[in-house]
Each structure stands twice: as structure tokens, then as C-alpha cells.
ZAPA-765607 format. One record per residue: z, x, y of N, C-alpha, C in turn; residue in three letters. Coordinates in Angstrom, 3 decimals, decimal comma. Example, Ala and Ser with C-alpha at 12.3 -4.5 7.8 and 13.67 -1.06 7.14 Angstrom:
2
7,800	13,190	-5,690	7,800	12,300	-4,500	7,800	13,200	-3,300	ALA
7,080	12,850	-2,250	7,140	13,670	-1,060	7,870	12,900	0,030	SER
END
This chain:
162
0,000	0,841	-1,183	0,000	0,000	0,000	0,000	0,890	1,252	UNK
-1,070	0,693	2,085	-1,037	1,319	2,960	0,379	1,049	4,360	UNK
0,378	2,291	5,186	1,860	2,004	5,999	1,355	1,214	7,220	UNK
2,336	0,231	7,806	1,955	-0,099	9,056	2,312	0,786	9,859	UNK
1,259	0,626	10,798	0,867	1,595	12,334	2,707	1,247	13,184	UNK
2,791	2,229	13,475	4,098	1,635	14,576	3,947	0,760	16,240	UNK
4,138	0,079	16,601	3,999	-0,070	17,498	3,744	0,391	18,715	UNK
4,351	1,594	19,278	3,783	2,146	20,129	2,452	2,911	19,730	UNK
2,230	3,292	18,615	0,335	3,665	18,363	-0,169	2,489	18,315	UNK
0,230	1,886	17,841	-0,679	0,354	18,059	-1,066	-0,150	19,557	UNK
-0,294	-0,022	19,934	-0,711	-0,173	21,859	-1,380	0,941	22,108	UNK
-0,972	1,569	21,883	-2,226	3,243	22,323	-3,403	2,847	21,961	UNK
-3,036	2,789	20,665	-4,953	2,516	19,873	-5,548	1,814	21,296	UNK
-4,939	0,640	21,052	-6,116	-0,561	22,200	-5,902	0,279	22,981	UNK
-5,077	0,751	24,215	-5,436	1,861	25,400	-6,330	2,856	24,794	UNK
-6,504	3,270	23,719	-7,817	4,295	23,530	-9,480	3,243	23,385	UNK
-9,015	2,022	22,667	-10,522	1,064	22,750	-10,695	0,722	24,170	UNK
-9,838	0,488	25,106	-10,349	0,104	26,307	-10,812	1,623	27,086	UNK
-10,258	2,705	27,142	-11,183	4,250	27,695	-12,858	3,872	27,229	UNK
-12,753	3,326	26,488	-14,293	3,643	25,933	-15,411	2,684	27,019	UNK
-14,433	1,877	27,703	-15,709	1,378	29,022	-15,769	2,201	30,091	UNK
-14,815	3,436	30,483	-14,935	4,144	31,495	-16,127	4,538	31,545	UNK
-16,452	4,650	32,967	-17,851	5,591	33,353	-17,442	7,095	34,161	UNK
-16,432	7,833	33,919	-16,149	8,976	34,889	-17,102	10,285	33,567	UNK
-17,656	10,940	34,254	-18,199	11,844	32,932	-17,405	13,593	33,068	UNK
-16,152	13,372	33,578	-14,956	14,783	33,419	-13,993	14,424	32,435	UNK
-12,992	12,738	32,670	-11,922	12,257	31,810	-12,392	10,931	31,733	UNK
-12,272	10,212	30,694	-11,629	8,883	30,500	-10,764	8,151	30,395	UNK
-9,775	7,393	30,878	-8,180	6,784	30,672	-8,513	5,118	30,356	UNK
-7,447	5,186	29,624	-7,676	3,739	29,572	-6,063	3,443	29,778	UNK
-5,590	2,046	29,988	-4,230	1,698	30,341	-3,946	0,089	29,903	UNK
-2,649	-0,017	29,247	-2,547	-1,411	28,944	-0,991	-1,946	29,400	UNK
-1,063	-2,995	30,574	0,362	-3,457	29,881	0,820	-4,395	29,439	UNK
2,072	-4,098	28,941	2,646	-4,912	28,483	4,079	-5,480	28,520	UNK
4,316	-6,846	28,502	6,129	-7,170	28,525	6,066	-8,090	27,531	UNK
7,390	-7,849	27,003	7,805	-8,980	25,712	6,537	-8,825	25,007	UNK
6,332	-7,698	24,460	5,400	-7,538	23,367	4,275	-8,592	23,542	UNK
3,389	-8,691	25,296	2,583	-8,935	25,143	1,385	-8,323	26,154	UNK
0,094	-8,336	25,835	-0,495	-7,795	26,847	-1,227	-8,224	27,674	UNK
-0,543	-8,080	29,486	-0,618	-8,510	30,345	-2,006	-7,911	31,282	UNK
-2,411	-6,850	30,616	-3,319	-6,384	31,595	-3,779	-5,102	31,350	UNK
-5,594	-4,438	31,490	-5,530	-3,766	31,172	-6,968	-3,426	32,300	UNK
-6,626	-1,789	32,051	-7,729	-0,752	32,916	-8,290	0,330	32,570	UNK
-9,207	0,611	33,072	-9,766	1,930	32,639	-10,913	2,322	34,078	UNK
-11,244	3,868	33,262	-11,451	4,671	35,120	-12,667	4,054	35,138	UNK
-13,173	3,785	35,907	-14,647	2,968	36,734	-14,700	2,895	38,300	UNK
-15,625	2,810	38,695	-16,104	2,683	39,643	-15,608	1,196	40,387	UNK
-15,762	1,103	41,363	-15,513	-0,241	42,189	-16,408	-1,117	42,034	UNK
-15,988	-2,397	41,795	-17,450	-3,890	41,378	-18,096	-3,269	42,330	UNK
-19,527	-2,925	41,727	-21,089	-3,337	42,834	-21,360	-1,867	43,388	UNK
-20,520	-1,016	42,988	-20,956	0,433	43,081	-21,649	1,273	41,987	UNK
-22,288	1,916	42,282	-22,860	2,714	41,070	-21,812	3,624	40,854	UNK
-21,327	3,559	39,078	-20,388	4,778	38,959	-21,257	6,079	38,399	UNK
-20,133	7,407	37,840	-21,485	8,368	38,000	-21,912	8,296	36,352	UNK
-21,745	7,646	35,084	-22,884	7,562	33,999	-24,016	6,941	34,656	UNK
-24,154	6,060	35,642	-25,098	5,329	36,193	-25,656	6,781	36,963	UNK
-25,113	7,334	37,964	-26,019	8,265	38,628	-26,356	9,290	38,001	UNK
-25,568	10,346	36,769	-26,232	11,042	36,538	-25,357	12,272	36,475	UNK
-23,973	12,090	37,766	-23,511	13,516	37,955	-21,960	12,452	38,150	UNK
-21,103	13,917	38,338	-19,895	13,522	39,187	-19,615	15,056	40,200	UNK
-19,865	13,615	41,438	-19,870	14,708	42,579	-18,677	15,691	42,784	UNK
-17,458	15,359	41,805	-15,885	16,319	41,732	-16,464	17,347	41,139	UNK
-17,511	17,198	39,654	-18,079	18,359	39,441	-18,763	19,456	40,019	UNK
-19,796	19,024	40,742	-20,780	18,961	41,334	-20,442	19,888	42,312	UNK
-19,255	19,375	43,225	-19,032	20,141	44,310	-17,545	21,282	43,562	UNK
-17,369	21,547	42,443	-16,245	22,430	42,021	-14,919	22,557	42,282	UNK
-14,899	20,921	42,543	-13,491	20,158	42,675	-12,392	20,408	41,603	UNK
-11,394	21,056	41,787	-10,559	21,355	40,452	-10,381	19,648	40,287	UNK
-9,735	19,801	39,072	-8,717	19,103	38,348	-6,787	18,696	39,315	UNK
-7,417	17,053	39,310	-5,829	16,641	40,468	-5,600	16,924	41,714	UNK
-7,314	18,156	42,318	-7,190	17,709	43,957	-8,123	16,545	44,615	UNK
-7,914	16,287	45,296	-9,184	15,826	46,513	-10,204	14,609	45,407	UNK
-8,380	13,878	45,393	-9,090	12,451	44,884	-10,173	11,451	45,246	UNK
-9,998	11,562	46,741	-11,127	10,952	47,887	-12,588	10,884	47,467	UNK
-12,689	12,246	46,723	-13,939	12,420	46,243	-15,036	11,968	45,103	UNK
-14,188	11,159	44,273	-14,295	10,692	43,240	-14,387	9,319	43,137	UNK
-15,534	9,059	42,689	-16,075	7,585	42,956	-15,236	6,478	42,071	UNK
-14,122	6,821	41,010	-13,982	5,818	40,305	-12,148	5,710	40,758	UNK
-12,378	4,212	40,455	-10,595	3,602	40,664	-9,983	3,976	39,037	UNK
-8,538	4,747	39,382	-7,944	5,135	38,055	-7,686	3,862	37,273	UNK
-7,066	4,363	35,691	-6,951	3,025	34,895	-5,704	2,641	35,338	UNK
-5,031	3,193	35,488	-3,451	2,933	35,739	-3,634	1,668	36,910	UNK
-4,191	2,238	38,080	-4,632	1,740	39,138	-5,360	-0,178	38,747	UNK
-6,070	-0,086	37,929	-7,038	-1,115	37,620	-6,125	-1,712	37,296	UNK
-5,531	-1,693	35,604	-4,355	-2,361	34,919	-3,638	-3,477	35,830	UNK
-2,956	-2,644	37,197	-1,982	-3,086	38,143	-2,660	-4,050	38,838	UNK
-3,987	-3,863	39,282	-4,386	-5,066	39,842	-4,813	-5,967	40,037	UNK
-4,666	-6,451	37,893	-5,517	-6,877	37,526	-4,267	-7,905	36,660	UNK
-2,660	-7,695	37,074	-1,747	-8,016	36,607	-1,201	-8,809	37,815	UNK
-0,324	-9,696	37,695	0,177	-10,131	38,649	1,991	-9,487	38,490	UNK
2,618	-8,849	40,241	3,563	-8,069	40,108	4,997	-8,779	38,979	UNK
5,580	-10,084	39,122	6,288	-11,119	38,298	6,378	-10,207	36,955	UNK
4,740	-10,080	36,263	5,092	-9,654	35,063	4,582	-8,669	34,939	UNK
4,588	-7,718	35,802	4,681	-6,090	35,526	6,213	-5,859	36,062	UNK
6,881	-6,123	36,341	8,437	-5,863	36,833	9,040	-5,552	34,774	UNK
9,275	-4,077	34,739	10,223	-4,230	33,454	9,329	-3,773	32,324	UNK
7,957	-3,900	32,727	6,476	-3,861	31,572	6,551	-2,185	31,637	UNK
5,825	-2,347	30,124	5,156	-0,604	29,757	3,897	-0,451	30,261	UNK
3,536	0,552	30,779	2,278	1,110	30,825	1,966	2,175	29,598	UNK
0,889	2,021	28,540	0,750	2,486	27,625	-1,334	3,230	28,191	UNK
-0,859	4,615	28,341	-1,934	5,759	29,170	-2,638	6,501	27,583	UNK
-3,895	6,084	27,553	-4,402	7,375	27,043	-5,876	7,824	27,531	UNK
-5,521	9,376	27,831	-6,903	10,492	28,638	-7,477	11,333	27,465	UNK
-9,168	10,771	27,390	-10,144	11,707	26,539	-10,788	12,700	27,527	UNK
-11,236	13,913	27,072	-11,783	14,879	27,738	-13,001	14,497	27,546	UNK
-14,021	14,722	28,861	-15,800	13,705	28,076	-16,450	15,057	27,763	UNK
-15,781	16,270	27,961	-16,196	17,515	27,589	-15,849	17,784	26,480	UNK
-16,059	17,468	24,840	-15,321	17,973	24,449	-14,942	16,913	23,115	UNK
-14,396	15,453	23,471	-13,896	14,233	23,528	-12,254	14,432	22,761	UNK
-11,210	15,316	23,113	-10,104	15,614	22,829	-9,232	14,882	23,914	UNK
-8,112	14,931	23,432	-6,991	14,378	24,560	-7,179	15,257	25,233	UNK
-6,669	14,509	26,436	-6,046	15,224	27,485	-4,497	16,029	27,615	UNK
-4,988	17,336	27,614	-3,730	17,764	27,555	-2,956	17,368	28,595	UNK
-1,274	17,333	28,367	-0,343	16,882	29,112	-0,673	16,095	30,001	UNK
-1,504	15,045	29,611	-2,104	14,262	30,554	-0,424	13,385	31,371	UNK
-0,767	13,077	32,521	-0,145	12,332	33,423	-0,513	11,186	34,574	UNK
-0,157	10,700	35,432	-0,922	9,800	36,126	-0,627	10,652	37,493	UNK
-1,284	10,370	37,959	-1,605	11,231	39,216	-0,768	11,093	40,022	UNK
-0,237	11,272	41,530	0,470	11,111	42,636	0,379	9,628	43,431	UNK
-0,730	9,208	43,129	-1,113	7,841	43,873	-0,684	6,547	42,554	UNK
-1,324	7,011	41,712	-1,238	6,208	40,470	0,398	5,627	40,370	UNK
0,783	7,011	40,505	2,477	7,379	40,009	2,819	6,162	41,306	UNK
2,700	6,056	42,155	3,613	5,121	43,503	2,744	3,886	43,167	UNK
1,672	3,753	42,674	1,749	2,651	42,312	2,197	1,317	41,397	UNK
2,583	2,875	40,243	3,690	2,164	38,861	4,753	1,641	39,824	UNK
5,285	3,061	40,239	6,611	2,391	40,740	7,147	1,262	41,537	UNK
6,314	1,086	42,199	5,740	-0,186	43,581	5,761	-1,245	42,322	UNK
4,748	-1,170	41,262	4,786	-2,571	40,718	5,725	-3,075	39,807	UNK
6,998	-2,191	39,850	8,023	-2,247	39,071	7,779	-1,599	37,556	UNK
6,933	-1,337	37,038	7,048	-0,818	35,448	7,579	0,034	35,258	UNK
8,655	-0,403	34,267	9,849	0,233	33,665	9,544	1,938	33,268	UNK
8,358	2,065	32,007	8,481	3,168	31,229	6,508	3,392	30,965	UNK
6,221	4,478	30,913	5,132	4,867	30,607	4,868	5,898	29,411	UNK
4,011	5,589	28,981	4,047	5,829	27,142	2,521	6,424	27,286	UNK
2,847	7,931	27,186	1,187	8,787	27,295	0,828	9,260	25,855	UNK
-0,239	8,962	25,225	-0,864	9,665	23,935	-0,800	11,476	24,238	UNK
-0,393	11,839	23,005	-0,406	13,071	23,276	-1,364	13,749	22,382	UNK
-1,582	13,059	21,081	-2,639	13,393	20,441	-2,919	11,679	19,257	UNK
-3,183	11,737	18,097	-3,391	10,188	17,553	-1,939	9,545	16,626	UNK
-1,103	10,406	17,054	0,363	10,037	16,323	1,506	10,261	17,145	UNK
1,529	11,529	18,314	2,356	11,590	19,151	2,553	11,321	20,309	UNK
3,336	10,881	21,083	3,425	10,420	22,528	4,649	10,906	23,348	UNK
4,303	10,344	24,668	6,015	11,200	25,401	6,216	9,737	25,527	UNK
7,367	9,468	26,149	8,039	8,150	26,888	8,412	8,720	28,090	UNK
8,066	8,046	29,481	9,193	8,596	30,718	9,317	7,392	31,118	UNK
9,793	7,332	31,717	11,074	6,052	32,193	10,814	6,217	33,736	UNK
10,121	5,088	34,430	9,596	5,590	35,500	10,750	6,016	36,696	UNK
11,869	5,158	36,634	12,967	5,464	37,723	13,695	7,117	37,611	UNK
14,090	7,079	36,276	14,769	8,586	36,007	13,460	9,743	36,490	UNK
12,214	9,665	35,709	11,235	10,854	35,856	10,730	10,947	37,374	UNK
10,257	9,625	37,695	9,103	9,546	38,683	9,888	9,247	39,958	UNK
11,049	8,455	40,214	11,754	7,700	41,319	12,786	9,218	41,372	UNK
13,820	9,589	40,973	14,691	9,940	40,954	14,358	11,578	41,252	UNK
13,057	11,862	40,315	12,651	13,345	40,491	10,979	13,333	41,545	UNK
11,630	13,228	42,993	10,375	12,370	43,450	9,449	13,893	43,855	UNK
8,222	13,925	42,729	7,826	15,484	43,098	6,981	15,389	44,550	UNK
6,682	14,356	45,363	5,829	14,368	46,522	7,112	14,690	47,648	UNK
8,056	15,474	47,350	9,053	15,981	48,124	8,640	17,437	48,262	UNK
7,897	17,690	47,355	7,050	19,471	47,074	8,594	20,109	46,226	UNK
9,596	19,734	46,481	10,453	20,241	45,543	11,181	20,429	44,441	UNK
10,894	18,735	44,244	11,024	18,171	42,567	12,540	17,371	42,887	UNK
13,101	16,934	44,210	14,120	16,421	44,735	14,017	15,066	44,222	UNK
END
């Protein structure tokens, strides 16, 4: 008899089936949440309705112009998943909800190492109240952070980790 999947891979999984509509051609994320074991909402990286994202054009101009990795977000045509998820939820029942994150490399198609949600992303969990965020680390392991203790409490946009 085969074993059942645990629950938190089971929510990953679907956060890894929903990455697969992203159009960013550096990472893919996909994001799901959920409260009371149900799911309230979900995102992945794309472009804005009615814009061309870049599988449609061809390039990504972060590449393009030799944009590292986590600067000079401005530049980058697509809205994060984290981002989407949230606004695609109403706040009521993201107050207390998981965000369940997983990042493929499109170079490659491996996780993302130590993947995280970005600086903007990050104030937007917190803003919409979600409790805890649950990142794939590879197809069996994950971290948990707890958004008040990690993200509120250790607020790194202080530059000091205060």
C-alpha cells in the first residue's frame, strides 16, 4: 500500500502545478493559500492582465540588461506569486492563512535555492495578516517561518536585522 503524501507536500505539490502558468523565463513561483484546510487563493509570477509577459516577447529585460538576482524589481515585467495569491483573496480570510511558496529555476528547472519572498512580497504577507509561510526546499523538504517572529519581529528593511 502505497504511503499518503503529508499534507504540507500536498499543498506544495498544487503550489508547484500552479508555477507551471508562470511566464517569467529566470524563476517560476507559484503560491497557494490556505485557512482551515482550505484553499482560498492562488498565484503565480505573470505579467499584468493585457500586458505582454516576457515567454510572449522573447527575452527578460532583468536578463537582458544584467540585473542580478533580488535587485531593481521595477524592472521586471511580472507581478510576484505571493503578490497575485493576496489579491486575488479577500483580507477576512487571509488573516491566520498559510502561504504555501514554491520557486523553479527556468535555467535548469531545479528549486530554487533558499528561495524566499522578496522585500515587497514580504510587507505584503504581513499587511494581509498570514500567519506562516511554508517554502519547498526540494520535493520532500520545506522550512516553516512564522511570519510575525521571522519577518515582523526580525524586520530586515531596518538594514540591520532589528
Amino acid at each position: 500500500m502505497a504511503t499518503r503524501r503529508d499534507k504540507t507536500n500536498y499543498y506544495l505539490d498544487i503550489a508547484e502545478t500552479v508555477l507551471a502558468r508562470g511566464t517569467c523565463l529566470r524563476r517560476n513561483y507559484g503560491a497557494i493559500l490556505v485557512k482551515n484546510d482550505e484553499i482560498i487563493a492562488t498565484g503565480y509570477t505573470g505579467a499584468p492582465r493585457g500586458r505582454s509577459n516576457c515567454t510572449e516577447l522573447g527575452y527578460c529585460e532583468r536578463i537582458r540588461l544584467g540585473i542580478p538576482s533580488g535587485q531593481m524589481y521595477e524592472k521586471c515585467r511580472s507581478v510576484h506569486a505571493e503578490a497575485n495569491a493576496i489579491i486575488s483573496a479577500a483580507r477576512r480570510d487571509m488573516i491566520g492563512a498559510d502561504l504555501y511558496l514554491v520557486g523553479i529555476e527556468m535555467d535548469g528547472g531545479g528549486y530554487v535555492a533558499n528561495a524566499t519572498s522578496c522585500s515587497m512580497c514580504k510587507r505584503l504577507v504581513i499587511n494581509a495578516g498570514i500567519a506562516r509561510v511554508l517554502i519547498r526546499d526540494d520535493r520532500d523538504r520545506f522550512r516553516v517561518l512564522d511570519v510575525e517572529r521571522e519577518w515582523v519581529e526580525k524586520d530586515d528593511s531596518l538594514g540591520n536585522g532589528a
